[in-house]
OpenMM code with the backbone's topology and positions (N, CA, C; nanometers):
from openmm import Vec3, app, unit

residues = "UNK UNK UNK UNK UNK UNK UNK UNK UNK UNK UNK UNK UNK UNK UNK UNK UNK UNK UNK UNK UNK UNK UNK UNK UNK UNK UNK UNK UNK UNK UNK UNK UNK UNK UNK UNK UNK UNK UNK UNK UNK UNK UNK UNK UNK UNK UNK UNK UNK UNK UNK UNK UNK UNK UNK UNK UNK UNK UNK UNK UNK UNK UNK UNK UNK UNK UNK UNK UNK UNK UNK UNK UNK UNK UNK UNK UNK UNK UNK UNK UNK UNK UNK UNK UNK UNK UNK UNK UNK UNK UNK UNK UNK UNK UNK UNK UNK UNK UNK UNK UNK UNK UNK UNK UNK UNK UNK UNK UNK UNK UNK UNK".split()
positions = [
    Vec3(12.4749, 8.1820, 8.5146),
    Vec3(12.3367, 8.1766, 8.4724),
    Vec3(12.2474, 8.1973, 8.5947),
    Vec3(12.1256, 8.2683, 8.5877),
    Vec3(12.0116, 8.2189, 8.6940),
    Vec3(11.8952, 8.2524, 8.6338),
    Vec3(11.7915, 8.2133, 8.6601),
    Vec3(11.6938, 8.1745, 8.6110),
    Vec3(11.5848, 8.2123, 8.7400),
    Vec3(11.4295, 8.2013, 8.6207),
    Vec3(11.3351, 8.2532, 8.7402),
    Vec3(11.2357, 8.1790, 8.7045),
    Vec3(11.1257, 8.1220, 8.7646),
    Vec3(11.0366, 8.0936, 8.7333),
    Vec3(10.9035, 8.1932, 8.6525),
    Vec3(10.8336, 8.1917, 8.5171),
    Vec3(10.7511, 8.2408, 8.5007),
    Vec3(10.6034, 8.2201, 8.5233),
    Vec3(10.5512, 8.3229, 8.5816),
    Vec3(10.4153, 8.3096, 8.6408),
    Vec3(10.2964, 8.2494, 8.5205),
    Vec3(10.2306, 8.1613, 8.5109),
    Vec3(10.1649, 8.1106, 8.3752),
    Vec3(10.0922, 7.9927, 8.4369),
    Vec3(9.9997, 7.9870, 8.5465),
    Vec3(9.9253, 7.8774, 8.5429),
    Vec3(9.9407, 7.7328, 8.4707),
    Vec3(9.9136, 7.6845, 8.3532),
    Vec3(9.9245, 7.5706, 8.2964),
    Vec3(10.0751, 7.5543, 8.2373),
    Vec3(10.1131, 7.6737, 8.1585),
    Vec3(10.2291, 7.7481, 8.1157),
    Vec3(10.3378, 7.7509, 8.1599),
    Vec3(10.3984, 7.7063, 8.2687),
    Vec3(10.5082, 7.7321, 8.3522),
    Vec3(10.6357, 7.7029, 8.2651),
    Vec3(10.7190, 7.8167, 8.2809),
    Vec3(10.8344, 7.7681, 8.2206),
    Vec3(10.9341, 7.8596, 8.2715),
    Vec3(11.0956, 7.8145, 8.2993),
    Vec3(11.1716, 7.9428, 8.3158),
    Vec3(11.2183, 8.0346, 8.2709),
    Vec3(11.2415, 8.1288, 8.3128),
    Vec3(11.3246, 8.2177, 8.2273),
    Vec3(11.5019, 8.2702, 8.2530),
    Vec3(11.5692, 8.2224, 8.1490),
    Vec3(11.6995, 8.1975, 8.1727),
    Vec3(11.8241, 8.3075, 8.1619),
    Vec3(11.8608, 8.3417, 8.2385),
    Vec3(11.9831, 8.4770, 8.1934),
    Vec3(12.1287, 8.4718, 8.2115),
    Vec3(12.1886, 8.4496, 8.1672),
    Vec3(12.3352, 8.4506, 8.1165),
    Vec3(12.4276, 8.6073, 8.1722),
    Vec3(12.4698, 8.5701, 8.2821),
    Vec3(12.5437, 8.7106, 8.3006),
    Vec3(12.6086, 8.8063, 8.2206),
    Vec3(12.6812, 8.7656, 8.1861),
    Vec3(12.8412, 8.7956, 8.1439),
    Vec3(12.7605, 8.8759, 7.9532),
    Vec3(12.6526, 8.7817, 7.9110),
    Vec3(12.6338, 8.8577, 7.8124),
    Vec3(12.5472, 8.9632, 7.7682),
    Vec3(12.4770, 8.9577, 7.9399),
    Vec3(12.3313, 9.0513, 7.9417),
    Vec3(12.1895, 8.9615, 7.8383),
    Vec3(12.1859, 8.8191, 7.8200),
    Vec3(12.1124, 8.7846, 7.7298),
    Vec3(12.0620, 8.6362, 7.8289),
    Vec3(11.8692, 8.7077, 7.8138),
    Vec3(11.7518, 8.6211, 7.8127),
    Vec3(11.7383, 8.5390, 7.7430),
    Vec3(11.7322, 8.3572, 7.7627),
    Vec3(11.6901, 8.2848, 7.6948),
    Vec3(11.5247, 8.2368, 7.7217),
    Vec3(11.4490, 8.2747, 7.6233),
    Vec3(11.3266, 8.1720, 7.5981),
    Vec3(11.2802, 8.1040, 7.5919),
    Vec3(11.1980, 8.0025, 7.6108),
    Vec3(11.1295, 7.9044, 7.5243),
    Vec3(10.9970, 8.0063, 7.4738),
    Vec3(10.8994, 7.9775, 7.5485),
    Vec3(10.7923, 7.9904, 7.5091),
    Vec3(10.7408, 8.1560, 7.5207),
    Vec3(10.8101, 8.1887, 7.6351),
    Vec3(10.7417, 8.3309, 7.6559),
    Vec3(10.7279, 8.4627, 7.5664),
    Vec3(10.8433, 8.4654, 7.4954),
    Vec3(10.7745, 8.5491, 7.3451),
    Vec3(10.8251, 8.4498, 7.2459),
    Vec3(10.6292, 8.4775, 7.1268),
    Vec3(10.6886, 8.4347, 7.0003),
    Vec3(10.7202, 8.5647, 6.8803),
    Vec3(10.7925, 8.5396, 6.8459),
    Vec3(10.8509, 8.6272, 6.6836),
    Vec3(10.8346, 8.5849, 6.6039),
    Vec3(10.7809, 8.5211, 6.5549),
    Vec3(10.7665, 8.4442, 6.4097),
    Vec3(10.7772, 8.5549, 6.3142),
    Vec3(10.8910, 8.4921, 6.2116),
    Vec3(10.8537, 8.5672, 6.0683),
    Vec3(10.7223, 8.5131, 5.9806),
    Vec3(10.6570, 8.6354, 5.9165),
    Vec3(10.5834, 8.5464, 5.8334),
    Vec3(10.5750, 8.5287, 5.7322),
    Vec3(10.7127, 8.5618, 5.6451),
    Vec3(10.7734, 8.4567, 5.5036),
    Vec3(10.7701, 8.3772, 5.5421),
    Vec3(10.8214, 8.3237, 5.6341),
    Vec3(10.8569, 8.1838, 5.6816),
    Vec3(10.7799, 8.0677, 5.7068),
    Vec3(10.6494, 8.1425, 5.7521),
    Vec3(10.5625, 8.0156, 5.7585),
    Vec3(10.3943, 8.0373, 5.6797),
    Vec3(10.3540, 7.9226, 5.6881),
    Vec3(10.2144, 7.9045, 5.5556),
    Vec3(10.0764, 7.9291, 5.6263),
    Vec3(9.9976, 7.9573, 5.5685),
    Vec3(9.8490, 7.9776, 5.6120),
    Vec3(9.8356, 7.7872, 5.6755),
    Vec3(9.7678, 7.7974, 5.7805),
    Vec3(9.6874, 7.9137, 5.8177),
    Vec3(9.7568, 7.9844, 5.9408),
    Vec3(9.8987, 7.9105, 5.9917),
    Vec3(9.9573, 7.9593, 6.0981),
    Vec3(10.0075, 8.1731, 6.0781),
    Vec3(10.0077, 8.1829, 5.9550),
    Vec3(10.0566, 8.2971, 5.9135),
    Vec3(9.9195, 8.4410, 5.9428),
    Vec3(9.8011, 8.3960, 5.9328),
    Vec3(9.7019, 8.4311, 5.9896),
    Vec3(9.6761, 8.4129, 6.1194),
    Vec3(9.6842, 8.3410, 6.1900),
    Vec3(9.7118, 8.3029, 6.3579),
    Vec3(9.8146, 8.3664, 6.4032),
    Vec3(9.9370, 8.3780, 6.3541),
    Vec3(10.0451, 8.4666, 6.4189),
    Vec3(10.0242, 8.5948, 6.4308),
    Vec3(9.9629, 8.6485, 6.2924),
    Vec3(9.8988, 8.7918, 6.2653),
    Vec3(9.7979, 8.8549, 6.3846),
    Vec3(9.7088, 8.7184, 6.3848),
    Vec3(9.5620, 8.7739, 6.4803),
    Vec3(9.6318, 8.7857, 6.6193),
    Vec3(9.7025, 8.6775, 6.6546),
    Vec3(9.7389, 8.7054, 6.7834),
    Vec3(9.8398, 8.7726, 6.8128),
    Vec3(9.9344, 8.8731, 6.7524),
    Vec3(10.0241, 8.9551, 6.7143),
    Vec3(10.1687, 8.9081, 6.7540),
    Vec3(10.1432, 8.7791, 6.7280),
    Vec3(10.2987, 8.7095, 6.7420),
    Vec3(10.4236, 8.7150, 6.6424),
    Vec3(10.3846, 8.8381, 6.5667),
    Vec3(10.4922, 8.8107, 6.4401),
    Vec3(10.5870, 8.9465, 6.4529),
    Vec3(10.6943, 8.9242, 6.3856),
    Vec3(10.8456, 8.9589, 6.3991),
    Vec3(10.7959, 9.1032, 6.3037),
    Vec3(10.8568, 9.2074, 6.3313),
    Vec3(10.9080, 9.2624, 6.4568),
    Vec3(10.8959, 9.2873, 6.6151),
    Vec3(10.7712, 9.2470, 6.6275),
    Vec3(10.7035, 9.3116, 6.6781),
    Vec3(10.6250, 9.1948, 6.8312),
    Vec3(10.7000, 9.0680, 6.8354),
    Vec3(10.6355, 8.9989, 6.9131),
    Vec3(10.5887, 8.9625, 7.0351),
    Vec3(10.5697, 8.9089, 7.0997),
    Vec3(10.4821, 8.8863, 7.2410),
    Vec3(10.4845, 8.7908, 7.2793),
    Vec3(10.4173, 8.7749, 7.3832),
    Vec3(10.4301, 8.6312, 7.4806),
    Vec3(10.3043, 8.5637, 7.4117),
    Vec3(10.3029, 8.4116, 7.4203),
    Vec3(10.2248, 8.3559, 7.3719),
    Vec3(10.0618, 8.3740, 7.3847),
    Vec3(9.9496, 8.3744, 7.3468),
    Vec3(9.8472, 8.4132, 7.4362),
    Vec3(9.7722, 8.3082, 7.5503),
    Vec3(9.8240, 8.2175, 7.5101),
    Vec3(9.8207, 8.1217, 7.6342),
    Vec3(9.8674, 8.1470, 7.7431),
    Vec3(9.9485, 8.2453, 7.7698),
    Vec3(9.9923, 8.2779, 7.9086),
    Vec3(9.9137, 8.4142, 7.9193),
    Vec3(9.8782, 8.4736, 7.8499),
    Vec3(9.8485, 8.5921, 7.8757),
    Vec3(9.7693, 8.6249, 7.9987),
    Vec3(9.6336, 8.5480, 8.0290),
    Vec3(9.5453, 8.5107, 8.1590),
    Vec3(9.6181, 8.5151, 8.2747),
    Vec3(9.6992, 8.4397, 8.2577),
    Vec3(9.7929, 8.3508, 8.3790),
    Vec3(9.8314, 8.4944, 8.4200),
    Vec3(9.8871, 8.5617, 8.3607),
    Vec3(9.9607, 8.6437, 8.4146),
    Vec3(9.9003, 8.7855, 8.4833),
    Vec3(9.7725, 8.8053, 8.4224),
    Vec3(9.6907, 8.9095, 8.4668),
    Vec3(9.6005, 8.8163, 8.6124),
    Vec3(9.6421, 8.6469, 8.6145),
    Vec3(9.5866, 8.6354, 8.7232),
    Vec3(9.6649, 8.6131, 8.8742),
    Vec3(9.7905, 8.6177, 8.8224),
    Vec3(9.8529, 8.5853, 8.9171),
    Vec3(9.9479, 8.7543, 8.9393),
    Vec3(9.9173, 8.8336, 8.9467),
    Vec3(9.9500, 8.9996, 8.9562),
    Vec3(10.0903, 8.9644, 9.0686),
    Vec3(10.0913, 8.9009, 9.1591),
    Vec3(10.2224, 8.9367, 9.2710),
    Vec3(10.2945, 8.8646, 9.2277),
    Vec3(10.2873, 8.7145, 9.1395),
    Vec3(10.4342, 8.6556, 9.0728),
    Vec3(10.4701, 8.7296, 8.9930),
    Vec3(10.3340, 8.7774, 8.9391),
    Vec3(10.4020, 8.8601, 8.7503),
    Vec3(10.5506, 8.9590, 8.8650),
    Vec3(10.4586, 9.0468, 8.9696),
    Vec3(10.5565, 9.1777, 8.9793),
    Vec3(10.6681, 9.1407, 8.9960),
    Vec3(10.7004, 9.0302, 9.0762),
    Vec3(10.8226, 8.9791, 9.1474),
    Vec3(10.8925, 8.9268, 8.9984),
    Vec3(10.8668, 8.8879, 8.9116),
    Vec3(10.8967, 8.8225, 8.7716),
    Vec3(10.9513, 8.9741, 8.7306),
    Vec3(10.8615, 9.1000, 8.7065),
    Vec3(10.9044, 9.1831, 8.6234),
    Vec3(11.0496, 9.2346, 8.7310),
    Vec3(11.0321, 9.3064, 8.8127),
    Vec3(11.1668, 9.3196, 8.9398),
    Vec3(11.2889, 9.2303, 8.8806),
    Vec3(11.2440, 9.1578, 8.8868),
    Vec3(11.3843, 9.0707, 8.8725),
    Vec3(11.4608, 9.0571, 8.7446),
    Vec3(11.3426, 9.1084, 8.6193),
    Vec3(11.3761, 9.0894, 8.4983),
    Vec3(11.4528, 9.2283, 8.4953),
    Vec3(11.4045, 9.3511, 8.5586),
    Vec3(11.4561, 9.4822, 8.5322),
    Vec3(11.6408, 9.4976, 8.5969),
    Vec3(11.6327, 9.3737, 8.7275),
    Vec3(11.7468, 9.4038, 8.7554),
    Vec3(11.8124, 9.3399, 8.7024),
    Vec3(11.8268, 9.2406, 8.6036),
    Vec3(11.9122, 9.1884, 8.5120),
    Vec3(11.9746, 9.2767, 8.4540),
    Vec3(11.9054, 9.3850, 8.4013),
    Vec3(11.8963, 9.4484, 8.2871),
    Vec3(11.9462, 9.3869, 8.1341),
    Vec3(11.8801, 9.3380, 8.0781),
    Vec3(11.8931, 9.2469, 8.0201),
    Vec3(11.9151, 9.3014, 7.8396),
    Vec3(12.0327, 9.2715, 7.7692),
    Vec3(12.0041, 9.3540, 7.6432),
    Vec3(11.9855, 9.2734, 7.4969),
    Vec3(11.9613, 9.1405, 7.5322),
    Vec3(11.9358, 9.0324, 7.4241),
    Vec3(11.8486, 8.9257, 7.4332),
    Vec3(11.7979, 8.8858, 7.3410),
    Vec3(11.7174, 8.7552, 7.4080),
    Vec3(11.7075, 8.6732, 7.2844),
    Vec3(11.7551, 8.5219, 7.3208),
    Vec3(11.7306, 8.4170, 7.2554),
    Vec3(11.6055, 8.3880, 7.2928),
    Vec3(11.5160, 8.3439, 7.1535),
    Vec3(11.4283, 8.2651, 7.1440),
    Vec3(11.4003, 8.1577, 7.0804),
    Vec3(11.3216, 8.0710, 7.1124),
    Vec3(11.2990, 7.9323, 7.0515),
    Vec3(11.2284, 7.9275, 6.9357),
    Vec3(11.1469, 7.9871, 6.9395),
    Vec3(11.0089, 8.0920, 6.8435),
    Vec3(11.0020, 8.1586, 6.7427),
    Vec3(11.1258, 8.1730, 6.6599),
    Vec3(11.0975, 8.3270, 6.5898),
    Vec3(11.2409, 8.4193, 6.6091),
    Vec3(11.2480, 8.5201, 6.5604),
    Vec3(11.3558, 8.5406, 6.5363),
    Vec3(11.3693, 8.6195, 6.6449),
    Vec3(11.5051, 8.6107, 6.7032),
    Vec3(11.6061, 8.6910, 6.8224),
    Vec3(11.6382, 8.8033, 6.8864),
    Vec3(11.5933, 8.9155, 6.9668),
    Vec3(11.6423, 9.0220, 6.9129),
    Vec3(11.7184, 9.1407, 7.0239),
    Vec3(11.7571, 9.2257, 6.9823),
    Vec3(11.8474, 9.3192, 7.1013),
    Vec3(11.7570, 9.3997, 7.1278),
    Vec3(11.7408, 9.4770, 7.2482),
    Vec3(11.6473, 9.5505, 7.3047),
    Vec3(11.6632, 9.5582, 7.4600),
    Vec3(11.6339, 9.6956, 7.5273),
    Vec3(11.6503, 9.7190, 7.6164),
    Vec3(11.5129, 9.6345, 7.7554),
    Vec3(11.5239, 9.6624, 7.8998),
    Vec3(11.4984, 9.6075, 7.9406),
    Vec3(11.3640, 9.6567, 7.9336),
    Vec3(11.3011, 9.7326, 7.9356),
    Vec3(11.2227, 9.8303, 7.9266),
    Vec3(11.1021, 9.7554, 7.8240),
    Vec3(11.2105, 9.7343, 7.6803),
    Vec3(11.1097, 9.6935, 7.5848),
    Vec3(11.0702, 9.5679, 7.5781),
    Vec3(11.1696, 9.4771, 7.6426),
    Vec3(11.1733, 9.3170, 7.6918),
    Vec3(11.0276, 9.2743, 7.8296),
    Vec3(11.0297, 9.3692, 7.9180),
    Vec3(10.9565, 9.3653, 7.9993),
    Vec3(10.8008, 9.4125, 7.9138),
    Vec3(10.7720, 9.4937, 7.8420),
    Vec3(10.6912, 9.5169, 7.7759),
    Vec3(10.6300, 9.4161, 7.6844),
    Vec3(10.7113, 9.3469, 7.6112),
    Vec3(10.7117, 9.2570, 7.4971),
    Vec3(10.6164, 9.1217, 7.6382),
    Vec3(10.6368, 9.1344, 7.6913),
    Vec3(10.6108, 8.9894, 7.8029),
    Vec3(10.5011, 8.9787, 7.8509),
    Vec3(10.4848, 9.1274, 7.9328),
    Vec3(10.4260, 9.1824, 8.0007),
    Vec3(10.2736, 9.2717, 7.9273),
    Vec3(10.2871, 9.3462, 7.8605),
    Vec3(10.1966, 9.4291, 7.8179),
    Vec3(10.3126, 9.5416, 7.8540),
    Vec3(10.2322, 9.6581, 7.7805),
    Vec3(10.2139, 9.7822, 7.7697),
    Vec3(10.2264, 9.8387, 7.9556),
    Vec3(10.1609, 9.7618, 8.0437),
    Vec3(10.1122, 9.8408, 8.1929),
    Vec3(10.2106, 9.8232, 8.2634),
    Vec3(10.3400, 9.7116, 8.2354),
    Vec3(10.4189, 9.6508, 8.3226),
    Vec3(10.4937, 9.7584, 8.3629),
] * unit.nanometer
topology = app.Topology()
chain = topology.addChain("A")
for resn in residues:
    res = topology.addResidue(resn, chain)
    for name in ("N", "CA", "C"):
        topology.addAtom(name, app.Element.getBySymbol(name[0]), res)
């Protein structure tokens, strides 16, 4: 296993990787929520803040943090790319396979 710290001001949490299986564990940093699964008004909140499955993201509570702290984020994304990482457990929402590319994106934004 090794692990990294994520850049997030109030937010701090690690991020965990498992060699042997190529797979990121989560807590907080992306949510997936399905939204069969859960009831108004969270199902509207997941929507607005585009936290829902397929398609999910890092919480928007970190989102700031991370556009403010630009030299942890890079050193965070670097390290995530050399994992290369092809799975990720989450705490959040449902699980999913994806390259490193789209993992760093999902976290990061679109610019990473």
């Amino acid at each position: 296993m090794d692990q990294i710290l994520f850049p997030g001001g109030y937010f701090k949490e690690f991020i965990l990787f498992h060699h042997a299986s190529k797979t990121l564990i989560l807590t907080d940093t992306i949510i997936n929520l399905e939204l069969d699964m859960i009831d108004e008004p969270w199902r509207t909140v997941t929507n607005l803040t585009r936290m829902a499955y397929p398609h999910g993201r890092t919480f928007f509570g970190m989102r700031l943090p991370i556009l403010l702290h630009r030299r942890k984020t890079q050193a965070v994304i670097s390290k995530l790319r050399s994992w290369q990482p092809r799975r990720v457990i989450l705490s959040h929402g449902r699980c999913f396979d994806a390259n490193e590319d789209e993992i760093v994106g999902r976290i990061f934004g679109k610019s990473a």
